[in-house]
C-alpha positions in Angstrom: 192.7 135.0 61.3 193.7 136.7 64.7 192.8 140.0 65.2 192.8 140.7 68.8 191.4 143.8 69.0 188.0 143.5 66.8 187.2 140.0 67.4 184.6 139.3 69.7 184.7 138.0 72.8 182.4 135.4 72.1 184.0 134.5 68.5 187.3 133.3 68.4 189.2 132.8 65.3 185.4 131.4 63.4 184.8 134.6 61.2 187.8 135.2 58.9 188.9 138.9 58.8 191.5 138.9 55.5 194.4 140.6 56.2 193.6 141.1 60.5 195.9 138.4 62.2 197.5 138.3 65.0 201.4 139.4 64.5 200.1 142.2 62.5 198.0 143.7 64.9 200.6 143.8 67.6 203.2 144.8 65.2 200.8 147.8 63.9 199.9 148.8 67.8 203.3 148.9 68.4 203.9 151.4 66.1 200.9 153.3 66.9 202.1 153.3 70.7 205.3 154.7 69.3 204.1 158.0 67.6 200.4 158.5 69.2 201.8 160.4 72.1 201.2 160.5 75.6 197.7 162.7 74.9 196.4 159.3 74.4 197.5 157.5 77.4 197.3 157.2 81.2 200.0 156.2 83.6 198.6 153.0 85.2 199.4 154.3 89.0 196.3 156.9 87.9 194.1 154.1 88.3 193.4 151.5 91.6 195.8 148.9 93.1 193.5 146.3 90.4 192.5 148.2 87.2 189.8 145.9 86.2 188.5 145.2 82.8 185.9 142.3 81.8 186.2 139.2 83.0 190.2 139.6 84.6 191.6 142.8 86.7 195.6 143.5 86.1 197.5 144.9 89.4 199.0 148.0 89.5 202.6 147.1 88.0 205.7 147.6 89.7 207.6 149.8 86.9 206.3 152.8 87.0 207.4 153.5 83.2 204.0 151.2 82.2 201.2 153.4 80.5 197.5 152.8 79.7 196.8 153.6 76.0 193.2 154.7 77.0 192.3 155.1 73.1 192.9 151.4 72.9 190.9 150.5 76.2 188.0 147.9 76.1 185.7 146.5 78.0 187.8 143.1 77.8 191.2 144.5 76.5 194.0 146.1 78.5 196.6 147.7 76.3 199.7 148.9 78.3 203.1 150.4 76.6 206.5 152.5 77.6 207.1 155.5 76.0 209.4 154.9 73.2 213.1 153.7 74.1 214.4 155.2 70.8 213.0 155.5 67.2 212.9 152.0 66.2 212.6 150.5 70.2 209.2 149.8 71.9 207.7 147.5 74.7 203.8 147.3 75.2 201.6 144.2 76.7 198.0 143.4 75.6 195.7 141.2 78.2 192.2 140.4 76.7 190.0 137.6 77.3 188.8 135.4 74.1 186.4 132.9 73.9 186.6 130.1 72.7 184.8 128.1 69.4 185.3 124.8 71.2 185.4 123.3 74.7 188.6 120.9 74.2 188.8 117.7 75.5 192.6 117.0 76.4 195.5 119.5 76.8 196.8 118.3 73.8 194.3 119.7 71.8 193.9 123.2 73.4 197.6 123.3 72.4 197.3 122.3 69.1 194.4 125.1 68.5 196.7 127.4 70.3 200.0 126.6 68.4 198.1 127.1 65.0 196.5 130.5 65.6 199.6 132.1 67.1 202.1 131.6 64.4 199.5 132.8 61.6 200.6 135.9 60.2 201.2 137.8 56.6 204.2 137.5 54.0 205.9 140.9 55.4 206.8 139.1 58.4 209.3 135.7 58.9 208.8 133.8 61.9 212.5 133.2 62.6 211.7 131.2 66.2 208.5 129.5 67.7 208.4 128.0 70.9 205.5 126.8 73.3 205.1 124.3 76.3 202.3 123.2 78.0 201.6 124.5 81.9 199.2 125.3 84.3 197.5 128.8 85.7 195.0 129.7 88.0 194.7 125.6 87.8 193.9 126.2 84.5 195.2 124.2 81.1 197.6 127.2 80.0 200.1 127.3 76.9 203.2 129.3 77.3 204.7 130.7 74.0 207.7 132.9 72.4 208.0 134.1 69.2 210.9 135.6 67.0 209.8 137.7 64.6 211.4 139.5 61.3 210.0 142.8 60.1 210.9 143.1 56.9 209.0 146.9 55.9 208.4 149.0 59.2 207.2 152.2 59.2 209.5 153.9 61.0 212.9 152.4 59.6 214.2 152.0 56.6 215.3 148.5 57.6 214.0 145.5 58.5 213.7 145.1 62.7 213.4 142.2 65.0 210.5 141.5 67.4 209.9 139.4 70.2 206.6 138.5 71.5 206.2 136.1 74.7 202.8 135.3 76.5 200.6 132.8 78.0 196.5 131.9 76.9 195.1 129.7 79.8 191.7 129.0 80.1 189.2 131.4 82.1 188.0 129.4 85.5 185.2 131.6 85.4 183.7 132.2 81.8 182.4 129.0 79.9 184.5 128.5 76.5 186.6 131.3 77.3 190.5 132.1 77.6 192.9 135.1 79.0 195.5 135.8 76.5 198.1 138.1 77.8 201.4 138.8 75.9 204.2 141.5 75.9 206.3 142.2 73.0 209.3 144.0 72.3 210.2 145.9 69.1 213.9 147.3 67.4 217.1 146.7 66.5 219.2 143.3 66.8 221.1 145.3 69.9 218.3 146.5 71.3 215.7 143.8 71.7 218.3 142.0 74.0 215.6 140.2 76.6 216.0 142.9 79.5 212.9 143.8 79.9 211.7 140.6 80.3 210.7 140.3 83.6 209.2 143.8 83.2 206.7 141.9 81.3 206.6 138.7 83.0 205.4 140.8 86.0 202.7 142.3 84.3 201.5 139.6 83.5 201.8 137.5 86.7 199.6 140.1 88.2 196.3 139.0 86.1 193.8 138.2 88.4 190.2 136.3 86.4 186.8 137.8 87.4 183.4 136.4 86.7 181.9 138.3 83.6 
């Protein structure tokens, strides 16, 4: 399944990890973001205009409210977050570069792959919306998604809390059988995952910029 902090780089999806997937992981290091504590993290305007990482650099984003969880840094994984909005509200991003177990033959069936591996994730959480298209980056095959996501046990409510996650994986122009997969999500309440900070993350995003490995 989808872990996308322990896979490697050069395995994607092809050694099967149990109960790591990918909803999981972003629901858990959202919740780690939330009560690690700024001792952990840097604010990104510490580093250069590009903060580069293996294989893609991000530019330094607009908002300055955008963190670097250094204890989550690797080589080819950038983890950025807010400080908590409230108890139960949190915003982070996670860009990372994955290869690939396949070179893929039609855009069709990078989208397929994609599709599959995206919505796989364990019985605590109900997808309640999935959508994806097909588009370009970098002149790159790229598949744009959103999902919708139920919480049914979080640690820090005793309710069940919504969560948004929207991204895009395109392929890497640079690295052979390998893709960028950069996503933001948004954590809380019904009232307070209302889509605002959006183009927050959309920016962040836009600003990848792929490097040779």
């Amino acid at each position: 399944m989808w872990n996308p902090a322990l896979l490697s780089i050069h395995h994607w999806l092809q050694t099967d990890t149990g109960e790591h997937h990918r909803v999981k992981n972003l629901l858990g290091m959202t919740i780690a973001i939330a009560f690690i504590g700024l001792c952990l993290s840097i604010t990104a305007y510490a580093a250069e205009p590009e903060i580069n990482f293996k294989g893609f650099s991000v530019q330094q984003p607009d908002d300055k409210r955008w963190r670097l969880h250094r204890d989550r840094q690797k080589p080819h994984i950038a983890v950025f977050f807010f400080s908590p909005l409230s108890p139960t509200h949190s915003f982070n991003a996670t860009i990372q570069i994955r290869g690939l177990p396949t070179v893929f033959k039609s855009k069709e069936a990078f989208k397929e792959f994609i599709e599959s591996k995206i919505q796989e994730h364990s019985p605590r959480y109900e997808t309640l919306d999935f959508s994806s298209s097909s588009a370009e980056l970098h002149g790159q095959w790229a598949i744009r998604y959103q999902l919708h996501i139920l919480d049914r046990n979080p640690a820090n409510a005793e309710f069940s809390l919504v969560m948004t996650i929207k991204g895009i994986v395109f392929l890497h122009p640079l690295w052979n059988r390998g893709a960028i997969d950069a996503s933001y999500s948004e954590r809380g309440t019904e009232q307070e995952v209302d889509g605002k900070l959006d183009p927050i993350g959309e920016s962040l995003i836009d600003g990848i910029i792929p490097q040779s490995p």
